[in-house]
C-alpha positions, -999 to 999 in steps of 0.1 A, spaced: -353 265 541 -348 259 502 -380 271 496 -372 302 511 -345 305 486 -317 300 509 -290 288 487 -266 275 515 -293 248 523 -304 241 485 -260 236 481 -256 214 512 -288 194 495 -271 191 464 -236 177 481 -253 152 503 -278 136 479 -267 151 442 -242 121 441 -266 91 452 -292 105 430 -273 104 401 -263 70 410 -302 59 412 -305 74 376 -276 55 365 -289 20 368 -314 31 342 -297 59 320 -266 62 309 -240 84 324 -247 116 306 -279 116 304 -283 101 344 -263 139 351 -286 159 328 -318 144 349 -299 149 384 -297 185 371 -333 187 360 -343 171 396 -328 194 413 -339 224 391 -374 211 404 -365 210 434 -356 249 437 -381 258 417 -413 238 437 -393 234 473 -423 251 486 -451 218 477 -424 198 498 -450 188 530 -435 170 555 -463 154 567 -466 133 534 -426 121 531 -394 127 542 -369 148 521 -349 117 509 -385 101 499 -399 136 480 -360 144 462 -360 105 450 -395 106 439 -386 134 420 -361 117 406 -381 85 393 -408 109 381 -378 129 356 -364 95 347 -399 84 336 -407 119 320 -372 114 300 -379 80 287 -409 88 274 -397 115 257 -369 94 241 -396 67 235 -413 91 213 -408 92 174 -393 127 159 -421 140 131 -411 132 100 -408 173 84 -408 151 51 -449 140 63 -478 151 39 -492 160 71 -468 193 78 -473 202 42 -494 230 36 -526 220 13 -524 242 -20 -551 271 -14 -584 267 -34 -584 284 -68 -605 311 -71 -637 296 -88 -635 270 -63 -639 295 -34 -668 312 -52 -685 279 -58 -681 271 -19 -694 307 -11 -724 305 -35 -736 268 -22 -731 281 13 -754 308 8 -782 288 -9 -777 263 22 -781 291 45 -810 302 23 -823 265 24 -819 261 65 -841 292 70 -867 276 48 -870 248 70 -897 246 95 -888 256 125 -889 226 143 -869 213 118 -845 241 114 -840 243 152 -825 208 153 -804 214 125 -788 243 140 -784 227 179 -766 199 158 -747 209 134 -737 246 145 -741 244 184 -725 209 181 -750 189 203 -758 154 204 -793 139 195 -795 131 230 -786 167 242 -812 180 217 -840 158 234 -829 169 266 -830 208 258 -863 208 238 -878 185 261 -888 160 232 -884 125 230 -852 115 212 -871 92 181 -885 132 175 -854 146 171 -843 117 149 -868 121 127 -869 161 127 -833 157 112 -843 132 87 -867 157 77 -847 183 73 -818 168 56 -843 153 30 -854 188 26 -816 203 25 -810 176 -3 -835 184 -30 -821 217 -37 -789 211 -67 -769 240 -54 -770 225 -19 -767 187 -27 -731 181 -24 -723 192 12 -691 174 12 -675 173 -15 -669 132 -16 -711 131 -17 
């Protein structure tokens, strides 16, 4: 009847159980936070009453497994560090300056350049792994090569990519 939205039954729910499943949340929480999770049970309760089947569990069963589920859900949450907002991580990096984005623009247009001068068996495994994000494996697969081909292809072509100056340093820790 609750999940038909019939408040009288979801009320006389409440009265009959609210009490004992506060009191299971209490040997575990304490008091005010064993009340907020008896109010978030029940919240899901109303809100999914219609996934209740009674073929799988009687309504004591499904309400208090509810109720374990919130508990664990809460505890986790509480176990759970805060972010630090003082973290390097959350602070923005400083942008580029500007000679440093035309440097990155120039050598990514000679490495553009220097991929389309590749042969194209060699260029085709380049792009599959590096722009289409495949595997080695996924390359062989799709070109229908053996893998030790593919291996060597890109060996190839990254010996080729790094004789050009401009193109050298593709990370800039290289």
């Amino acid at each position: 009847m609750i999940a038909t939205g019939n408040r009288q039954a979801f009320a006389a729910l409440f009265q009959r159980h609210g009490g004992r499943v506060e009191g299971f949340l209490r040997r575990s929480l304490p008091s005010t936070a064993a009340a907020e999770v008896t109010q978030e049970v029940f919240l899901r309760v109303w809100r999914h009453a219609a996934r209740y089947d009674p073929t799988k569990a009687s309504p004591t069963t499904w309400l208090f497994s509810i109720a374990r589920n919130a508990r664990t859900d809460r505890q986790r949450r509480r176990a759970r560090p805060e972010p630090d907002a003082d973290d390097p991580m959350w602070v923005p990096s400083a942008p580029a300056p500007p000679d440093a984005a035309t440097h990155l623009k120039v050598r990514d247009a000679a490495l553009r350049a220097r991929v389309e001068a590749l042969p194209t068996k060699q260029r085709e495994v380049i792009v599959l792994a590096y722009l289409e994000g495949l595997t080695l494996s996924e390359i062989a697969e799709r070109l229908e090569v053996p893998l030790g081909t593919v291996k060597s292809r890109v060996r190839l072509a990254m010996g080729r990519l790094r004789t050009d100056p401009e193109v050298a340093p593709l990370h800039p820790n290289t």
